[in-house]
C-alpha positions as CSV (number, residue, x, y, z in Angstrom):
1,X,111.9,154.8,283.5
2,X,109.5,153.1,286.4
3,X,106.2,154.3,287.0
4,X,104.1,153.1,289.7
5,X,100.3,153.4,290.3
6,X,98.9,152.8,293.6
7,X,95.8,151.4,294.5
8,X,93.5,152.3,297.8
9,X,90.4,150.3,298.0
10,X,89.0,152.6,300.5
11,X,89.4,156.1,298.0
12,X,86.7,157.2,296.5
13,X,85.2,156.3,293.2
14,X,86.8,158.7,291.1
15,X,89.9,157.6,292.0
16,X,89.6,154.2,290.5
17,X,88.7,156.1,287.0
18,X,92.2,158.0,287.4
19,X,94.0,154.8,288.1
20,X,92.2,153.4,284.8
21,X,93.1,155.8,282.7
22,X,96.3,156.7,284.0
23,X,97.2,152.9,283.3
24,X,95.7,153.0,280.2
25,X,97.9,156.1,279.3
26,X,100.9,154.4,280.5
27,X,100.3,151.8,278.4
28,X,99.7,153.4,275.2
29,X,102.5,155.8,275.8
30,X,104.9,152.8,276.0
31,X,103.1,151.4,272.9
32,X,103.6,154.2,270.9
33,X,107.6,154.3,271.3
34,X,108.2,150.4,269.9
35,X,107.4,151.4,266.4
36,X,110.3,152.9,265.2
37,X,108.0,153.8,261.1
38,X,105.2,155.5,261.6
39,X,103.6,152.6,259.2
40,X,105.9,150.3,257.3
41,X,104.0,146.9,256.4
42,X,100.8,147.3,258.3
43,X,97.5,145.5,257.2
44,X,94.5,147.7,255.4
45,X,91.8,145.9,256.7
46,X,88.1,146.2,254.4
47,X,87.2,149.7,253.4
48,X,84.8,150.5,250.1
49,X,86.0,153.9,249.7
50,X,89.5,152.5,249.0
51,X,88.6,149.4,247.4
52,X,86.4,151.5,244.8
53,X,89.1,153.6,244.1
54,X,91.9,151.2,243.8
55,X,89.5,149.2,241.4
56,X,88.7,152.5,239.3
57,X,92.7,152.7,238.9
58,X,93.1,149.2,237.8
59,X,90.5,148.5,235.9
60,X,92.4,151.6,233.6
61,X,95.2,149.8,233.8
62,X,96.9,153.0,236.0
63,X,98.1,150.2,238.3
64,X,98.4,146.1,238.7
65,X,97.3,145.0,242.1
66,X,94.7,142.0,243.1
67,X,92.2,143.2,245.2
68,X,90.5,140.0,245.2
69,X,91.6,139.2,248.5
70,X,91.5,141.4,251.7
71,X,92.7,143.0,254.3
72,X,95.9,144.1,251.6
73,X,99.2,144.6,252.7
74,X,99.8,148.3,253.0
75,X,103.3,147.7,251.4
76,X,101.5,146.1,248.0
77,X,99.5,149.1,247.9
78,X,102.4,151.3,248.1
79,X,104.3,149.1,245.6
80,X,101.9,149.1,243.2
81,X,101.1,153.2,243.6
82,X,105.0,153.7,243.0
83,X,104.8,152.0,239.5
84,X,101.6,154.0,239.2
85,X,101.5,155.5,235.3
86,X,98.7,158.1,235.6
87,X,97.9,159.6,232.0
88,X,94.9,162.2,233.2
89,X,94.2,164.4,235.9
90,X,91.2,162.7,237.1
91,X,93.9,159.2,237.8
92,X,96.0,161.9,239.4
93,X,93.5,163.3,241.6
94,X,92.6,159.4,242.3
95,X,95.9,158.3,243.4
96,X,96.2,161.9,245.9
97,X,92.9,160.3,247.4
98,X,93.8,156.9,248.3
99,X,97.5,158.3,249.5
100,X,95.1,160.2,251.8
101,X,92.8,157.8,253.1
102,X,95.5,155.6,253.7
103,X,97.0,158.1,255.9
104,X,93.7,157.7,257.5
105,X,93.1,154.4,258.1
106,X,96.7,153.6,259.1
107,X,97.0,156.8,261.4
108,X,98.4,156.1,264.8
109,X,95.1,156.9,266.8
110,X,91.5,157.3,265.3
111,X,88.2,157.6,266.6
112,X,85.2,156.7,264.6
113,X,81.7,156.7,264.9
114,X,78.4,155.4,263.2
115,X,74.6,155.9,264.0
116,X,71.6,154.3,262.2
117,X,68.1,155.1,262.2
118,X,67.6,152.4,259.2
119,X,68.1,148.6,259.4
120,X,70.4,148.1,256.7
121,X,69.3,146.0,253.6
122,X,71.0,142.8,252.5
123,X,73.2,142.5,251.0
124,X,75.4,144.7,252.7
125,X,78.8,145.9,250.8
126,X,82.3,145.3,250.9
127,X,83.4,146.3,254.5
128,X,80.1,148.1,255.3
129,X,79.3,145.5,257.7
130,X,77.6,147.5,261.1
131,X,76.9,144.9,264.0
132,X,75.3,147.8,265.5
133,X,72.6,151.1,265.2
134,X,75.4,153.1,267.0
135,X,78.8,152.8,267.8
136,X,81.9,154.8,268.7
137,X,85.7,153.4,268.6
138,X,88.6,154.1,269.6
139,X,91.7,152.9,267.6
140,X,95.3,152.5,268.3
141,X,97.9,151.7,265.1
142,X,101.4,150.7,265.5
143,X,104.0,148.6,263.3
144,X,106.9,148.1,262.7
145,X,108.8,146.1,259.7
146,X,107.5,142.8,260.4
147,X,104.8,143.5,262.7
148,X,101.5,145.5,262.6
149,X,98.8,145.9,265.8
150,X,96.1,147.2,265.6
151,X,93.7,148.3,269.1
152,X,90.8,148.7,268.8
153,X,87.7,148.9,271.6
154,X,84.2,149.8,270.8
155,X,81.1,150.8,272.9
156,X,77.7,150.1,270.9
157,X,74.2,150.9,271.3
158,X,71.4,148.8,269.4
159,X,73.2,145.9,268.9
160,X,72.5,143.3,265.8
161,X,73.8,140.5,267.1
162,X,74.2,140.6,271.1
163,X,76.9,138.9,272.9
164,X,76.0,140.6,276.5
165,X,78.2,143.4,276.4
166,X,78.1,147.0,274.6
167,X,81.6,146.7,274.9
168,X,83.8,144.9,272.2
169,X,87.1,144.9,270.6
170,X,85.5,143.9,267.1
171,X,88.4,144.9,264.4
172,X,91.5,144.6,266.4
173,X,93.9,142.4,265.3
174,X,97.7,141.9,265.6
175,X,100.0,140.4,262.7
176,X,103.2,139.7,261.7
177,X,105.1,139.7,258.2
């Protein structure tokens, strides 16, 4: 298939908005059809929620992964939930909840969103790191069996730490197995 956008300098402003999103629809439409897996060996980048959970499950000894180190392979997690030996319904109930928020985090678009009306104390926890008061993303996740991408633009209000621009890509990353 071609496609074709076309460009007048002399249309009006709204124009220039459709050609914008129409490119970036094209973009991500194309994107979307090189993963064959919905998500095979993708990375799980810093999350507390998860991280608590996985730890509650191997400090019982319910699984055997490391989380010293992070972002995790999404393929070590699933590994090790496989081999999982739940012996009570709360390690059940557990393991359902990090299947879940994997599905989350790894889901092939996400938007997500955070306001503050507190500056946040120090030391911060794992993966709660805001460089913002408010802040709204919008996430693209694709991979394949060697390969993961991960889009990600943000706009932010209130910034910690300026750099000039609301606008960011902070959190996007690309990798490959």
């Amino acid at each position: 298939p071609s496609f074709s956008l076309r460009y007048d300098s002399g249309a009006e402003n709204g124009s220039c908005t459709m050609i914008k999103i129409a490119r970036i629809a094209v973009t991500l439409g194309l994107l979307s059809t090189l993963g064959a897996q919905a998500y095979a060996a993708g990375l799980v980048v810093n999350d507390n929620d998860l991280r608590n959970d996985l730890a509650w499950l191997s400090d019982r000894g319910v699984i055997h992964l490391s989380l010293s180190t992070w972002p995790l392979s999404q393929e070590e997690i699933t590994r090790a939930l496989k081999k999982a030996k739940p012996s009570y319904s709360s390690e059940q109930v557990v393991l359902a909840r990090i299947n879940q928020r994997l599905s989350a985090l790894k889901a092939d678009f996400r938007v997500t969103g955070y306001t503050s009306t507190d500056q946040p104390g120090t030391p911060q926890g794992f993966g709660q790191t805001q460089p913002a008061d408010n802040s709204l993303g919008l996430a693209f996740n694709n991979s394949g069996e060697w390969w993961d991408v991960h889009l990600q633009g943000n706009v932010e209000g209130g910034e910690r730490i300026s750099n000039g621009s609301r606008f960011n890509a902070n959190g996007a990353y690309g990798a490959v197995k």
